[in-house]
C-alpha positions as CSV (number, residue, x, y, z in Angstrom):
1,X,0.8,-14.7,-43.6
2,X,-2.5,-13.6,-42.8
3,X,-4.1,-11.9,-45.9
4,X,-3.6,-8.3,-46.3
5,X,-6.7,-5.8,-47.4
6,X,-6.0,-2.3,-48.3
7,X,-9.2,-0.2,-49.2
8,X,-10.1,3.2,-48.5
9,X,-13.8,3.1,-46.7
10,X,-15.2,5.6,-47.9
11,X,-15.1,4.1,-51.6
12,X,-18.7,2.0,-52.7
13,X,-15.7,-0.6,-54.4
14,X,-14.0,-1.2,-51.5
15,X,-16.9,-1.6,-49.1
16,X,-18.7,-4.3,-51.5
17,X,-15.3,-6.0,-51.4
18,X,-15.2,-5.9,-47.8
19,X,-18.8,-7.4,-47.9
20,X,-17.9,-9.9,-50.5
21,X,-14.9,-10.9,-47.9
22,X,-16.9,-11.2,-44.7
23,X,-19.7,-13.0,-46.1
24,X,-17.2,-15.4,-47.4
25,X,-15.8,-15.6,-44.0
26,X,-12.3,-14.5,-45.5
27,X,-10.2,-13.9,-42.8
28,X,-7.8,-10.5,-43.5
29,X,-5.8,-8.0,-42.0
30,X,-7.4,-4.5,-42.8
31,X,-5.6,-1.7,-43.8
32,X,-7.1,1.9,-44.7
33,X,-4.7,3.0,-47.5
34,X,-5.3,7.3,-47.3
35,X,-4.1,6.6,-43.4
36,X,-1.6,4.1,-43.9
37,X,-0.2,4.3,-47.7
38,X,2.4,1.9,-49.6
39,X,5.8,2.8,-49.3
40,X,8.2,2.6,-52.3
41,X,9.3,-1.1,-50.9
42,X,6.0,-2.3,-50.3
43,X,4.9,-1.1,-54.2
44,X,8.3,-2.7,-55.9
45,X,7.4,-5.9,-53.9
46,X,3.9,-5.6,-55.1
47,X,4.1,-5.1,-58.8
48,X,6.6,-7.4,-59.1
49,X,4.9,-10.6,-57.4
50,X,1.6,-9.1,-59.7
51,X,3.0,-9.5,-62.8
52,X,1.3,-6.1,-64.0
53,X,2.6,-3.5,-65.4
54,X,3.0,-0.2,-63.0
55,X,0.0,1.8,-65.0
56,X,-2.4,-1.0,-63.0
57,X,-1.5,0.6,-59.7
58,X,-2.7,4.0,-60.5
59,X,-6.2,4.9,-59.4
60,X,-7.1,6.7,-62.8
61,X,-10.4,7.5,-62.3
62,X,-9.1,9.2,-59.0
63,X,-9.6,13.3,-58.2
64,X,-5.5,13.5,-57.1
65,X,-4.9,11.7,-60.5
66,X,-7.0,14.1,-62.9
67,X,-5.7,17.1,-61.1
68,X,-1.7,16.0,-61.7
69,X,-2.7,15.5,-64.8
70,X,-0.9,12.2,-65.1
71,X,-2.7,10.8,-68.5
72,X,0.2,12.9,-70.1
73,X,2.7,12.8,-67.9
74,X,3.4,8.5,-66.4
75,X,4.5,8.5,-70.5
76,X,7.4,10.2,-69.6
77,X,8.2,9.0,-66.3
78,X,10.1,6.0,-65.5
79,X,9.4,2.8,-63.3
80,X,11.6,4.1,-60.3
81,X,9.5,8.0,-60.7
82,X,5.9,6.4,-61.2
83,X,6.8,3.7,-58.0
84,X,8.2,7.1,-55.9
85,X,5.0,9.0,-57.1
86,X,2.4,6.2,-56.1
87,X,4.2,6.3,-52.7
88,X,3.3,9.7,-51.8
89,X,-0.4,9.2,-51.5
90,X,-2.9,6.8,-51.0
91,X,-5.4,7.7,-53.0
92,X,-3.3,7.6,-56.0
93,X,-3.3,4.0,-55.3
94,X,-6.1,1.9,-57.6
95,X,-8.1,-0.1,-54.8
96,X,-8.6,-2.5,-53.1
97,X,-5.8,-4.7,-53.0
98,X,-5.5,-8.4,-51.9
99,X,-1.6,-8.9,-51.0
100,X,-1.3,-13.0,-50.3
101,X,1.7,-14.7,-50.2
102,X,2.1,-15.5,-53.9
103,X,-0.8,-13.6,-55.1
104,X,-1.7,-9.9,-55.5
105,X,-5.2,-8.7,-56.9
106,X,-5.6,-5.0,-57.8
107,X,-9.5,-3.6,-58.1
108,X,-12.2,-5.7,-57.3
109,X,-12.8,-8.3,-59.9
110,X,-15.5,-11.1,-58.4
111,X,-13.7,-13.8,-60.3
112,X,-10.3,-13.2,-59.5
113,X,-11.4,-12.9,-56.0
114,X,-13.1,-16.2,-56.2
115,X,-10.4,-17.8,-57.5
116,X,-8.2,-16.7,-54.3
């Protein structure tokens, strides 16, 4: 499996990470994630082969997230609500993410990447 990038362009993040890709000649399948969000299978898969916890997913620093308010309310919620939740917009989605067949990478950390 070719490896998957999800980003949203617009975001400075996302487009050094694209940069840090291509000038490592990384070869990736692009995917904008406000036009083509994770469903509720693709997430499950995700976290699960990450080995984080749910809370990683979230964009917290994200408008959509500060406007639900969600700093007092994924306490409350459980896995199966906060998976269905993420699922219902992109951009509640921390990014970028790196989904490789037995890896999955969550923000853009330099090191991590270069360990991929």
């Amino acid at each position: 499996m070719k490896m998957l990038f999800i980003c949203y362009p617009k975001c400075t993040t996302c487009q050094k990470a694209k940069a840090w890709l291509d000038t490592k000649g990384m070869e990736y399948e692009f995917r904008d994630i406000k036009l083509n969000h994770p469903t509720e299978k693709e997430l499950k898969h995700w976290i699960q082969k990450s080995g984080l916890p749910i809370k990683k997913f979230f964009n917290t620093s994200g408008m959509l997230y500060r406007e639900l308010e969600l700093t007092k309310k994924l306490p409350t919620m459980s896995d199966e609500e906060q998976i269905k939740l993420l699922a219902t917009d992109g951009m509640l989605v921390k990014r970028p993410l790196i989904i490789c067949d037995d890896k999955v990478l969550v923000g853009f950390k330099e090191k991590e990447w270069e360990q991929l």
